[in-house]
PLY file of the C-alpha trace (Angstrom):
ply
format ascii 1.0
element vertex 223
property float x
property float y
property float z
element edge 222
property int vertex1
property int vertex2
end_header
0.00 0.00 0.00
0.93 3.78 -0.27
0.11 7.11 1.08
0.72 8.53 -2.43
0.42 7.71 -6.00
3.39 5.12 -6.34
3.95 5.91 -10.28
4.90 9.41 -9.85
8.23 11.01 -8.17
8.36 12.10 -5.12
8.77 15.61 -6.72
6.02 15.20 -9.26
3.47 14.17 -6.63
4.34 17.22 -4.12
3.69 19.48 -7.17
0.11 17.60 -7.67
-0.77 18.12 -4.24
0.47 21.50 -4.21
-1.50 22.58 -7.19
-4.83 20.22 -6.70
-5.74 19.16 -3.75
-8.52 21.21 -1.54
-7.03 19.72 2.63
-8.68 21.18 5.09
-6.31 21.76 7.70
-8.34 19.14 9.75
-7.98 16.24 7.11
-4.06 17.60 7.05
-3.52 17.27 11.07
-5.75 13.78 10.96
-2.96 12.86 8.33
-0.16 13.94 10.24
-1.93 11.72 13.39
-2.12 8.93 11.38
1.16 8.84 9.55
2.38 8.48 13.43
0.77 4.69 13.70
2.31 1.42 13.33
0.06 0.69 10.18
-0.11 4.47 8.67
0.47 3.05 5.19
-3.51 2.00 5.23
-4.34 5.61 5.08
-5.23 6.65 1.31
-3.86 9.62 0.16
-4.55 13.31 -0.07
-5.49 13.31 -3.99
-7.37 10.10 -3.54
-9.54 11.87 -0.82
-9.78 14.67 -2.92
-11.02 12.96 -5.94
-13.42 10.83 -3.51
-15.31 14.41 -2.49
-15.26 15.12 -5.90
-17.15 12.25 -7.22
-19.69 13.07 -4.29
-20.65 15.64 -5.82
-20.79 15.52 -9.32
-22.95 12.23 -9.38
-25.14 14.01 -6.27
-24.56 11.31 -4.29
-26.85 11.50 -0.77
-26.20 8.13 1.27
-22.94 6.70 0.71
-21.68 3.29 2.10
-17.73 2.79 3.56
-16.09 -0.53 4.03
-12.89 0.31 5.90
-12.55 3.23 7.81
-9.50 3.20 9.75
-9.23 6.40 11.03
-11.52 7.86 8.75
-9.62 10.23 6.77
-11.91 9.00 3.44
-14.77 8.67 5.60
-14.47 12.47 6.52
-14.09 13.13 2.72
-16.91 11.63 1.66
-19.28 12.93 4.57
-18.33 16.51 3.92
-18.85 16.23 0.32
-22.47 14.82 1.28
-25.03 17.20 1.42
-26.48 18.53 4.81
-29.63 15.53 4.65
-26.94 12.91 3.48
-25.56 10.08 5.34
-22.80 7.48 5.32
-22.97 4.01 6.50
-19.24 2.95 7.83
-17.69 -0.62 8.54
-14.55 -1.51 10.23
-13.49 -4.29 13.12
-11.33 -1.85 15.22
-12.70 0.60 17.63
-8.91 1.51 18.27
-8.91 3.03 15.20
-12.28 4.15 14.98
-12.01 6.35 17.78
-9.85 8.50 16.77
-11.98 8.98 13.24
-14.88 9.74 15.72
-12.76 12.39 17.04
-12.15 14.14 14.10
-15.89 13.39 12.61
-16.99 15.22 15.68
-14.78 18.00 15.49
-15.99 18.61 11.56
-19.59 18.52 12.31
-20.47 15.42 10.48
-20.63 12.84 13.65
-24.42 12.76 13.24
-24.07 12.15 9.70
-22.42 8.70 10.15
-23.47 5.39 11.24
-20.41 3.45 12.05
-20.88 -0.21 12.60
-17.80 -1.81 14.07
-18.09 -5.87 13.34
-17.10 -8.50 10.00
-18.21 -6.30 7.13
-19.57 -9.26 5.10
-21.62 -10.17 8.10
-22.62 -6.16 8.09
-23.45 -6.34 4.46
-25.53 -9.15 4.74
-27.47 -7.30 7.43
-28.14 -3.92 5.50
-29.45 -6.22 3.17
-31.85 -8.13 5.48
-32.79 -4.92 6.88
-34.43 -3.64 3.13
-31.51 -1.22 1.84
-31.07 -3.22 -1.86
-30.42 -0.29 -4.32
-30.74 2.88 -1.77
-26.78 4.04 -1.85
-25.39 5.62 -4.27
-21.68 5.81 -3.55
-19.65 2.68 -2.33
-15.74 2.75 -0.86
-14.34 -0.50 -0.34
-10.72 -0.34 1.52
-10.53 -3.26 3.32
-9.09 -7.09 3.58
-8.01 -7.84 0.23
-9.04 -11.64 -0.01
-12.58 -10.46 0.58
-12.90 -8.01 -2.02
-15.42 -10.04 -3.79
-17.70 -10.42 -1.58
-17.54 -6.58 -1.13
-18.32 -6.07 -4.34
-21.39 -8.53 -5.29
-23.16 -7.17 -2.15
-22.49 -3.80 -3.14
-23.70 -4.04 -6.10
-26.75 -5.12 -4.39
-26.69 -2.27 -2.21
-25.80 0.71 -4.75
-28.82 1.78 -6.82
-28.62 1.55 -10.96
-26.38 3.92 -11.86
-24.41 4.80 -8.55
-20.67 4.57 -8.29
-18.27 1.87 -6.54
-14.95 2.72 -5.70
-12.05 0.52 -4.64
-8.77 0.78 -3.28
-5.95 -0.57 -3.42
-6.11 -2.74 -7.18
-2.37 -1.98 -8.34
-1.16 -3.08 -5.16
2.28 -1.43 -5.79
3.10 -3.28 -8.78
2.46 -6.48 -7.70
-0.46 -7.38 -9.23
0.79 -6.97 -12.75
4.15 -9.51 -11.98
3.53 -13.11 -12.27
6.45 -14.07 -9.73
4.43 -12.32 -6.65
1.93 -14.57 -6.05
0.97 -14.25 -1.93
-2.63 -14.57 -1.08
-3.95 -10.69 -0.96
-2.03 -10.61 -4.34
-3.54 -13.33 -5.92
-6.72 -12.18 -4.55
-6.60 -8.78 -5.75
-5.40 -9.69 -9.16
-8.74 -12.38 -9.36
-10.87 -9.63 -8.70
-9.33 -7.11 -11.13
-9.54 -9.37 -13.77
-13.08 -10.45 -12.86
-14.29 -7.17 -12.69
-12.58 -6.31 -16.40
-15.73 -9.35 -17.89
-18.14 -7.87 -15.27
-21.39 -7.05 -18.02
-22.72 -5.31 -15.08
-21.02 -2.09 -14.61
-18.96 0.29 -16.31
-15.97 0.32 -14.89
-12.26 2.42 -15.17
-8.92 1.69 -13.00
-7.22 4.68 -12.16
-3.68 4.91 -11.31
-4.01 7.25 -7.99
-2.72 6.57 -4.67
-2.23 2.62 -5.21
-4.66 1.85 -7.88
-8.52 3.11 -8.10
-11.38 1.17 -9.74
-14.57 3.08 -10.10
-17.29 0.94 -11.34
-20.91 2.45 -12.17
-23.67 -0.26 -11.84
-25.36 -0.43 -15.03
-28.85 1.58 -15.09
-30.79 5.33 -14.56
-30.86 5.98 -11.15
0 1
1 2
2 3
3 4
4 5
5 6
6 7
7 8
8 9
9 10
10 11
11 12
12 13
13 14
14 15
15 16
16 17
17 18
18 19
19 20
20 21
21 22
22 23
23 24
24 25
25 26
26 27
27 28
28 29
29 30
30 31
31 32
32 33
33 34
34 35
35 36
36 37
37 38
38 39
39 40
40 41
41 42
42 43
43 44
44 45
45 46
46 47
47 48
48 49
49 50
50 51
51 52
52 53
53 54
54 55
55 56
56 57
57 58
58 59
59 60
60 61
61 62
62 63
63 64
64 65
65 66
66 67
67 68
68 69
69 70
70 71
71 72
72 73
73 74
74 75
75 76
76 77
77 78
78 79
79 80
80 81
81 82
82 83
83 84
84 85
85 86
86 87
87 88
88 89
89 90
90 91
91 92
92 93
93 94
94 95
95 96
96 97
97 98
98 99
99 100
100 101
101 102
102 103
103 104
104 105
105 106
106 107
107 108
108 109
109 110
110 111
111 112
112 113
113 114
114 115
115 116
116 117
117 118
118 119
119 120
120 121
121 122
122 123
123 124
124 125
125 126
126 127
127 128
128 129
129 130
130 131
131 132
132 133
133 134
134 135
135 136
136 137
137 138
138 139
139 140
140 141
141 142
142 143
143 144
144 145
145 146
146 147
147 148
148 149
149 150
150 151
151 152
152 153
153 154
154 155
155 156
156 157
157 158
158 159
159 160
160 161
161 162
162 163
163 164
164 165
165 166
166 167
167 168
168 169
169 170
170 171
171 172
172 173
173 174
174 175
175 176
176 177
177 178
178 179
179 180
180 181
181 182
182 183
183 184
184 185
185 186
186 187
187 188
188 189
189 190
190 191
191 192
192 193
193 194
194 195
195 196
196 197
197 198
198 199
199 200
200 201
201 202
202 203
203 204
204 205
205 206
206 207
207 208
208 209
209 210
210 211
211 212
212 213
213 214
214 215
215 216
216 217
217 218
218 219
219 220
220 221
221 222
């Protein structure tokens, strides 16, 4: 993983940021906070974020779905983007982390807007579905355990309405996808669902090469 976009010089990508990217200066010190962790290369990076509020609001996106918060720097990009009425649904295991993403949703005035639920994602899924929300999001992030990615996606795509937007994280994994002589299990995974989603009739779909690989994926249909 990476906090920045691994194809570009370190040079190149300080000019980017420099030049695109809206921070707030609380996203910035929740950055600086996390880069302090023992696992601070989970954290997505600033352009990343700042394309994620983008696509908020040019599809006019309202309730928006996370899988994988860690200390919510995307969470807090997507929930300001959202409009005053909108809402995001957030999944993670660790309340460690969590915590201090409540601190900083809190401090931006979104807290109310987001409905973390700590607990197996798949197992969360399945209950959102249960509970009647088929085809009510329209904006899915999926950042989490790589092997599991596909079962992310097929109940997303149950979740996300015709015509909303799934992003997900993490699909160049720093090269390693694309050689042949890396095959560990969250490579092999993520290279299985890359190519699975390149045959997938059901969306549209393009992989961008920001932060360490983006897939956005629109399920087919008019919202």
């Amino acid at each position: 993983m990476s906090t920045k976009s691994f194809t570009l010089s370190d040079q190149l990508h300080e000019y980017l940021v420099r030049v695109s990217v809206r921070e707030s200066s609380l996203l910035a010190r929740l950055r600086k906070e996390t880069a302090a962790l023992p696992q601070a290369t989970m954290q997505i990076s600033p352009e990343q974020g700042n394309l994620m509020s983008l696509l908020i609001k040019v599809t006019g996106s309202r309730r928006a779905l996370e899988i994988g918060v860690f200390t919510g720097y995307s969470s807090l990009c997507v929930a300001t983007a959202l409009p005053p009425d909108g809402s995001l649904t957030a999944c993670d295991m660790s309340k460690e982390y969590t915590d201090v993403a409540r601190r900083y949703w809190s401090e931006a005035g979104v807290g109310e807007k987001i409905d973390l639920r700590l607990g197996h994602a798949l197992r969360t899924l399945d209950e959102l579905i249960s509970e009647g929300n088929s085809e009510t999001y329209d904006f899915v992030f999926i950042d989490a355990d790589k092997k599991n990615y596909q079962g992310y996606f097929e109940r997303s795509l149950v979740l996300v309405k015709p015509g909303g937007t799934i992003a997900v994280d993490n699909v160049l994994w720093s090269g390693k996808v694309a050689d042949p002589q890396i095959n560990d299990a969250e490579t092999v995974a993520i290279r299985a669902f890359n190519e699975a989603l390149a045959g997938d009739d059901r969306i549209d779909v393009s992989m961008i090469p920001i932060g360490d690989g983006l897939t956005i994926a629109r399920k087919k249909g008019q919202f």
